[in-house]
N, C-alpha and C positions, 0 to 999 in steps of 0.2 A: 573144797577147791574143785572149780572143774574146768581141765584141762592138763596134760600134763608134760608140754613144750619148754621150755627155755624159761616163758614168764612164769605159767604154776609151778615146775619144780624151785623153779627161785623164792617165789614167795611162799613155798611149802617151807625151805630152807630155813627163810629169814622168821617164821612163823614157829618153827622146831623147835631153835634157838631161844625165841621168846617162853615157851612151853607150853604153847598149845597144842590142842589133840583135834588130829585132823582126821578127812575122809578126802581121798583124791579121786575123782571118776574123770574116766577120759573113755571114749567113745573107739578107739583103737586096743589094739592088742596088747602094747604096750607102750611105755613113754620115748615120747619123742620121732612118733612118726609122721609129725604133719610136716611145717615149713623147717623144726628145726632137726629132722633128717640129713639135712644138706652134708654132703661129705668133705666138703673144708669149705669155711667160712674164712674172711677176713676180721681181724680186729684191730682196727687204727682208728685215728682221731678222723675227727669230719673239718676239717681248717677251711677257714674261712678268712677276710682280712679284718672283720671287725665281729668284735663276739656275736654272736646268736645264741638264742634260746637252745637250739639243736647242737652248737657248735660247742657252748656251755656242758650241755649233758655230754655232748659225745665226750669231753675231755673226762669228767667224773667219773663215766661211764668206763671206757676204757680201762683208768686206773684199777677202778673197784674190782671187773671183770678178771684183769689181768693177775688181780694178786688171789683172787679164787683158784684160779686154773696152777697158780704157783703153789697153793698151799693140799688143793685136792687133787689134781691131776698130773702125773707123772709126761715130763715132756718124751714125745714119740710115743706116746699111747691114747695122744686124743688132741696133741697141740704140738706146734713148735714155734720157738720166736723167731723171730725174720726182721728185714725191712721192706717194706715198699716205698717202690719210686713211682707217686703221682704225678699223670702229664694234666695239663688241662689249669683250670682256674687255681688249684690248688698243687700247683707245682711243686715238687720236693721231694724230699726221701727221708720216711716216719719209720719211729720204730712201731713193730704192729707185729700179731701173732696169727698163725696158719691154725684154723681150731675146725674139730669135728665137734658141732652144739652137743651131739648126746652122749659124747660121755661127760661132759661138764653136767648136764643134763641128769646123767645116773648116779655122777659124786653126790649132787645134792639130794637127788631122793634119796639114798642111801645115809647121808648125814641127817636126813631131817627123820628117817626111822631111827637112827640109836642116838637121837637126842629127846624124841617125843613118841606118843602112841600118833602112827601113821598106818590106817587103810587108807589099800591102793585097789581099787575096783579099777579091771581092764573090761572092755567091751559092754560098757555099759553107757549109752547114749541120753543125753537131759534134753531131753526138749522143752519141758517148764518149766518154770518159778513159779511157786505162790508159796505166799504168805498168810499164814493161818498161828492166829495164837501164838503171834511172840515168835514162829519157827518159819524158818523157809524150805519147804518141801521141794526138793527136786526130784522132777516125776517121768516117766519115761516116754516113748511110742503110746503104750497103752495107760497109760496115766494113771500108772503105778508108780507108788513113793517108792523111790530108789535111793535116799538119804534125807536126813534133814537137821536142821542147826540154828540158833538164832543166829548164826552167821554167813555168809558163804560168796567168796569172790571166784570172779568168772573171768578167765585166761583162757576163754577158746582161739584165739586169735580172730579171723573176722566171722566164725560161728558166734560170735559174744554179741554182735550188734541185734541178731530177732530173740537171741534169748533176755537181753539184758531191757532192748524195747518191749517185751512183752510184760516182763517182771516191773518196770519202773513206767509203763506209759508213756515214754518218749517218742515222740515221731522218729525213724531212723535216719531219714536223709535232712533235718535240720537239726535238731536235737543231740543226735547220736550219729555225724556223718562218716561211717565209716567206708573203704574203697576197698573190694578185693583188687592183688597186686598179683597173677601171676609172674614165676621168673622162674627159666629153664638154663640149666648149666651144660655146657658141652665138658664132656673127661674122655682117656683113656690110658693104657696101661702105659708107662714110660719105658720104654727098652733100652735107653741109650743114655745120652749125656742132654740135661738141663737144656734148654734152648735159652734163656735167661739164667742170668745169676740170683735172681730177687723177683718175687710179685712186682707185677707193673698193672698201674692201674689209670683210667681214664672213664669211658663210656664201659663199666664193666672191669672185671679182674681176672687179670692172667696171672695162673699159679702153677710158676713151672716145673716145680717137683715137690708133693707132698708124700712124707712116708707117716705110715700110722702102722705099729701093730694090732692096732684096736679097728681098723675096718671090717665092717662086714663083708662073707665072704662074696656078695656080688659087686663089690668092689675090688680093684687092685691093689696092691699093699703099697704100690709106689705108683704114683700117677702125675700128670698133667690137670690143670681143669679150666675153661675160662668161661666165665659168667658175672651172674647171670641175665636174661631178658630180664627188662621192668612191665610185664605188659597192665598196663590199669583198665580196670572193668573182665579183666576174666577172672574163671573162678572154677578152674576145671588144673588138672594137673597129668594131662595127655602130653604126648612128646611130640612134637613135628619138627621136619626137615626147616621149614622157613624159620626156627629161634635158631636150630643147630648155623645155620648160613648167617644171622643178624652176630650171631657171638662172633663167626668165623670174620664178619665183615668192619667189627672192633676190634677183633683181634689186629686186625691189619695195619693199624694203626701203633700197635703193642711192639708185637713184633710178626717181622711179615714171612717167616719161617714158619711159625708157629701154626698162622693162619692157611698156611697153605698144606703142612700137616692135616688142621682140623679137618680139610676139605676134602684130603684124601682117605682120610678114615672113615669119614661121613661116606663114602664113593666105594670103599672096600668092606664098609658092614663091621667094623670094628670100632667105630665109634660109641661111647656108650654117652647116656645123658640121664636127668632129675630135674623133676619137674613139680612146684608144689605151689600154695598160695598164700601169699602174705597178707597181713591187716596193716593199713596206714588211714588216717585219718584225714578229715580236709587241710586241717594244717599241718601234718607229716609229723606231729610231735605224740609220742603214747598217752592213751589215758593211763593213770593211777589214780584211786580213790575209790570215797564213796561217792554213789549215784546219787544225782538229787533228784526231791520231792519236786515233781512238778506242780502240782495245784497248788502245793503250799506256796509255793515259791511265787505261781500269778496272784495267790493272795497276799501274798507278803508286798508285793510290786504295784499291786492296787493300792494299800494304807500307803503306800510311802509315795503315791501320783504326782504329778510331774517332776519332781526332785527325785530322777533315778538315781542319784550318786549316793542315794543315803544307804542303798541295800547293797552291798560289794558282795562280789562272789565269794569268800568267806562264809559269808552269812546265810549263804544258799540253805535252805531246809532240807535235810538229804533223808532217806529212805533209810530204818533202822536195820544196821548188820548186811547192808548188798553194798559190796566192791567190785570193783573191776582193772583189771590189768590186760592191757591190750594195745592194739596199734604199733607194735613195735617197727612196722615198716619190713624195709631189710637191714635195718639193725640191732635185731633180738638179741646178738653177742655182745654188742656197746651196752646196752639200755636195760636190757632184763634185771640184772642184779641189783642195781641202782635204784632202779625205781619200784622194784620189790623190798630194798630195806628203806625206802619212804613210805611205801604204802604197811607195813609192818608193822612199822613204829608210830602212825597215825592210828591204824588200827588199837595198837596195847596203849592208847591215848599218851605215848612221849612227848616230850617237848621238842619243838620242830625248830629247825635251824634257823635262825632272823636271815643269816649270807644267803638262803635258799627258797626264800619267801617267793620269789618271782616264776622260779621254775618250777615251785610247788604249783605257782594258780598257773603256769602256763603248761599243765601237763594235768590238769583237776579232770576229773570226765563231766564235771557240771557247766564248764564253760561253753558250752555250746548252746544249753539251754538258757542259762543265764543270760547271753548276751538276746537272743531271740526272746526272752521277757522282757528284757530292757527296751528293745525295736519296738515291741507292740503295743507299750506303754504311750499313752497322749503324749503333747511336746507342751511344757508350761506355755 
């Protein structure tokens, strides 16, 4: 497993469970310091007026999520439940949960050690795949094997797109289109009384009183927070005054106390902020799966010439024992669990759900290539 956010500890989880013996490498000190750091996340549904693919998982999603966090994480020590009141196209007020990712994050790597044999390598960075004899060696800087397995799924969030192109031959920006998503959250300490009774949500979310005994100590124990930016195409996790002012200027729309708050915290040096990078994909939906064989697959697409309907993405020829879990977007709290016990259970080869069939191929990581074979194929 490499990576170890929200998606790898989940799929370490769901992989424990099964009773495999893992090896977790992640390139940080410890789990859970990249996007899913974030010191309070939102967890609600994504509503829409007519189902969607996204709007489908979010609903799964959520559920799955939320009875995790009820069975391993004591509420006020890393969640609490709430409702939010959405303005905007999805107007209403959802029940939805106040969550810090990492300690959902440390329940599961803690579960998936006293269910299975789990190493956990910190500070240890992959920069390659290869495939040699049956095994995939991941290799470092200096192109030293630093583990290896005939199996291994890759959850760096959007560090998975040059490792997983490199490992499978995909071109990245057709094939494998993944998008870094910076998004920077404005917080500060709460001294006073709520300015809101509930998260309000629209362009971004206002959360007007989170308490956690489980924050770190550079955060406050009882806070404010509204975020965060969506910026697409950065891929740096610096702070600047212009996200603190774009949050401050939805806020406004939230509530216009709040906003005018942020601006003065921002103005008196007490504002504090978090800043990191998401993976989304061209269609905003995560990959889960295995990776396909590209040359098999233009071969496969040739015998089968101009009749592309006979080769369905099912049938894709996939690369033996490379997974990947990724693109969560900014909803690794919805989506991670979920589609870590589909790719789990694909993996221990289970039988898949037929009600799930669609979401399965509309979340596969071959669908990209798949269809780009399909394109390049003659027209009867």
């Amino acid at each position: 497993m490499i990576g170890a956010g929200l998606a790898g500890a989940a799929a370490c989880a769901a992989l424990a469970r099964r009773g495999w013996r893992l090896t977790l490498l992640d390139a940080a000190d410890g789990p859970a310091r990249g996007a899913s750091a974030l010191p309070v996340g939102m967890l609600s549904p994504h509503v829409t007026r007519a189902p969607t693919p996204l709007s489908r998982l979010s609903a799964l999603g959520v559920a799955s999520t939320l009875a995790e966090l009820q069975r391993l994480v004591p509420q006020g020590q890393g969640w609490q439940a709430c409702e939010v009141d959405n303005r905007g196209h999805d107007a209403g007020r959802w029940p939805a949960a106040m969550v810090r990712p990492a300690a959902l994050v440390q329940a599961w790597l803690a579960e998936a050690a006293h269910a299975s044999p789990l190493e956990m390598r910190w500070n240890t960075r992959v920069n390659r795949l290869e495939h040699r004899d049956g095994l995939w060696l991941a290799q470092g800087p200096d192109g030293q094997t630093l583990a290896e397995a005939p199996t291994v799924v890759v959850a760096s969030a959007y560090g998975s797109q040059a490792l997983v192109a490199q490992a499978s031959r995909l071109v990245p920006d057709e094939a494998l289109p993944l998008r870094p998503v910076k998004g920077q959250m404005s917080l500060a300490a709460l001294d006073g009384e709520a300015l809101a009774p509930r998260p309000q949500r629209d362009n971004g979310v206002f959360v007007p009183l989170y308490e956690d005994t489980g924050l770190p100590p550079r955060w406050p124990a009882r806070l404010w927070a509204m975020g965060s930016t969506y910026d697409r195409g950065e891929d740096n996790s610096s702070l600047n005054d212009s996200a603190h002012e774009r949050n401050a200027t939805s806020l406004e729309a939230l509530c216009p106390p709040a906003a005018l708050g942020l601006r003065n915290a921002l103005a008196s040096g007490r504002l504090l902020g978090w800043a990191q990078v998401r993976c989304a994909s061209l269609d905003r939906l995560p990959l889960a799966g295995a990776l396909p064989d590209t040359a098999a697959l233009h071969t496969l697409m040739a015998h089968a010439g101009p009749r592309r309907g006979r080769v369905a993405l099912q049938d894709t020829p996939r690369l033996p024992g490379l997974f990947m879990l990724s693109a969560m977007g900014s909803r690794g709290l919805t989506l991670a669990h979920w589609c870590a016990e589909q790719l789990a259970a694909r993996m221990n080869q289970e039988p898949a759900s037929d009600a799930w069939a669609d979401l399965l191929a509309a979340i596969d990581p071959a669908r990209f290539a798949w269809k780009q074979a399909r394109r390049q194929q003659p027209a009867a």
